[in-house]
Phi, psi and omega in degrees: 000134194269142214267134209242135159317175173268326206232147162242150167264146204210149166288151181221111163226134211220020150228152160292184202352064130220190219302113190289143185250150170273128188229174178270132183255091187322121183267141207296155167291321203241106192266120196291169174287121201088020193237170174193125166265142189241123173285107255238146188230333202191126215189084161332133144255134187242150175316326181297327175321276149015274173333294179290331186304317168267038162062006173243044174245140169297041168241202186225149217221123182265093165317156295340128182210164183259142172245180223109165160154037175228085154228201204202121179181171200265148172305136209222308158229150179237133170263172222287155193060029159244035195257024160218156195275177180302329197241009180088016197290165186263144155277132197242163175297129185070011141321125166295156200193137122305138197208140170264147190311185172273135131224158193286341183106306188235018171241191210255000162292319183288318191283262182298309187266033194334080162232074180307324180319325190243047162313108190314339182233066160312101172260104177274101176336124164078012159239026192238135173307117184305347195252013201217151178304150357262020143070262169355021195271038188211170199253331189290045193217157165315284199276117161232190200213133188246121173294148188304315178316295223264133188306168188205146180209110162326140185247116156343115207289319161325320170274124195295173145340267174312328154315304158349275177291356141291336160252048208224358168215283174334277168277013140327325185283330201280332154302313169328287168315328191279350196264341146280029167226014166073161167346123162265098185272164181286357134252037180290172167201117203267184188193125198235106156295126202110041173317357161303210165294327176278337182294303211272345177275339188269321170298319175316301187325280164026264181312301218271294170289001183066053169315171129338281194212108183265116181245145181253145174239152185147155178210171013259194205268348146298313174292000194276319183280307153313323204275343187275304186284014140242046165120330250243110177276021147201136198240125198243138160247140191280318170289134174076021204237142163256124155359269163001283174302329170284333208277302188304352189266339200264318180286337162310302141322325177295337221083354204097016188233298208111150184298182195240332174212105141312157152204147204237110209235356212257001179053334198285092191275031148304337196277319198289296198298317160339284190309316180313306168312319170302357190244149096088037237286158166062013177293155170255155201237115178239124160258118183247316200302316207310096157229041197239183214247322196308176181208154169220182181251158185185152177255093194318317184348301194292333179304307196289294210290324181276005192027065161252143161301095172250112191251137163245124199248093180260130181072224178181156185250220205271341166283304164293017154281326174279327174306296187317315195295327189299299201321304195294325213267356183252333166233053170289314185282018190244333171239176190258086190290298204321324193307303201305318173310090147281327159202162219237129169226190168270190163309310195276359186247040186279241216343332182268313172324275178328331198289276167358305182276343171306298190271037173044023172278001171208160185249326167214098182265147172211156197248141185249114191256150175234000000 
């Protein structure tokens, strides 16, 4: 058995917005059946990190808790019948791995509606108390400790670290979405709200299935320029732009009509009414960003007069991690992912790393655990 610290050092938060502190974290003695503890290598930051860390996601969030939850790393102990992935590939001590929130398996979300994301008894990294067994549940740690519930995937030895850990949410979600909102035909034009990481993942996706004309909103006018180099034949800046003016830009392109499939990536919920305008009569409008507390006004009307398809797509199971892993490893050299890695810090630089990303000064920055 391979010989384990008593403590892993871990990000901790334990007040909202303020400073995550490095405290020593128990590492479990005992890896339960189906469980496997991961010696943790990398760990992405998502907007959601961001979020929870300053007290503004509509989930319920248990303090203390290590945040974090797009990482990656190796296995180190497995307990027993956890030695194959998700998808049956086999597993080994020091394999790399991905790993997914929990479902149970046997309640009517998992079963009769097969939607595990919206599992009744659903656990989810980085929001479960740092103070209750098996303690490891974040990603901003030495150590992570994987429950036997939640799916697990070999990571392809062609894919780096930081990729990794960028399909391990990010583009997880964007698989997800794309597996509700159905078929793309080539002559859609798909319309991507949004340039962050998931906006600019999504536009590949886009391309990559063969939209028409994949167009993106979004700012700032660096991300506008990455979004043409994954795909986007046409990019609306949000800055310096009035609502009016993208909906006359989008119509333009269109024909008069409006795009044939929005997705909506910008968590901003404003964005959400916006979009509705943008698509389409009989278009479909999939919403992914919204998880935030905020609220805007809207007019059911326009849902009805417009016969749109409005869908919401939360998270991702263990089949969109695996769909990620396929995406990278067959076009990491065709968009610039490696670009989206903006800066690299340590455990001890998370605070500045949050920060950063609080103030759009980066777009997937990751912290490298040692």
């Amino acid at each position: 058995m391979t010989s384990l610290p008593e403590f892993s050092r871990a990000a901790v938060l334990r007040e909202f917005k303020a400073p995550l502190v490095i405290e020593e974290v128990p590492v479990p003695r005992l890896v339960e059946p189906g469980a496997a503890l991961i010696k943790i290598e990398m760990c992405s930051i998502c907007g959601t990190d961001v979020h929870l860390w300053q007290g503004a996601l509509s989930l319920n969030v248990n303090l203390p808790v290590i945040i974090g939850h797009e990482m990656v790393g190796r296995v180190v102990q497995a307990g027993s019948g956890s030695m194959t992935d998700s998808v049956g590939t086999p597993l080994r001590i020091g394999d790399r791995v991905v790993y997914t929130h929990t479902s149970c398996g046997g309640c009517y979300y998992c079963t009769t509606a097969r939607a595990p994301t919206l599992c009744s008894n659903r656990r989810a990294y980085m929001y479960e108390n740092i103070e209750e067994p098996p303690y490891l549940l974040g990603g901003f740690s030495q150590y992570g400790y994987v429950l036997p519930q939640s799916g697990r995937l070999r990571v392809p030895d062609s894919i780096p670290n930081e990729l990794a850990s960028l399909s391990s949410c990010a583009l997880r979600s964007v698989m997800n979405a794309y597996s509700q909102i159905g078929a793309i035909e080539p002559t859609d034009t798909v319309l991507i709200q949004g340039a962050g990481p998931l906006g600019l993942l999504a536009t590949a996706n886009a391309k990559v299935r063969g939209a028409k004309k994949v167009i993106v909103i979004g700012s700032p006018s660096a991300r506008l320029q990455m979004a043409e180099r994954f795909g986007a034949d046409v990019c609306i800046p949000v800055e310096g732009t009035s609502a009016r003016e993208r909906l006359d830009r989008v119509l333009a392109e269109t024909g008069g009509r409006g795009a044939d499939i929005v997705m909506e990536f910008t968590g901003v919920p404003a964005a959400f009414v916006e979009g509705m305008a943008l698509a389409r009569k009989g278009g479909r409008y999939l919403v992914v960003g919204q998880l935030g507390e905020a609220e805007t006004s809207m007019a059911p009307s326009m849902i009805v007069k417009k016969n749109l398809q409005l869908i919401g797509s939360f998270s991702g199971d263990a089949r969109s991690y695996s769909l990620a892993l396929q995406f990278l490893e067959k076009h990491q050299n065709n968009f610039p992912f490696h670009e989206m890695i903006t800066g690299r810090y340590s455990l001890d630089q998370v605070n500045i790393a949050l920060t950063r990303m609080k103030n759009f000064e980066e777009i997937k920055p990751v912290i490298t655990v040692d």
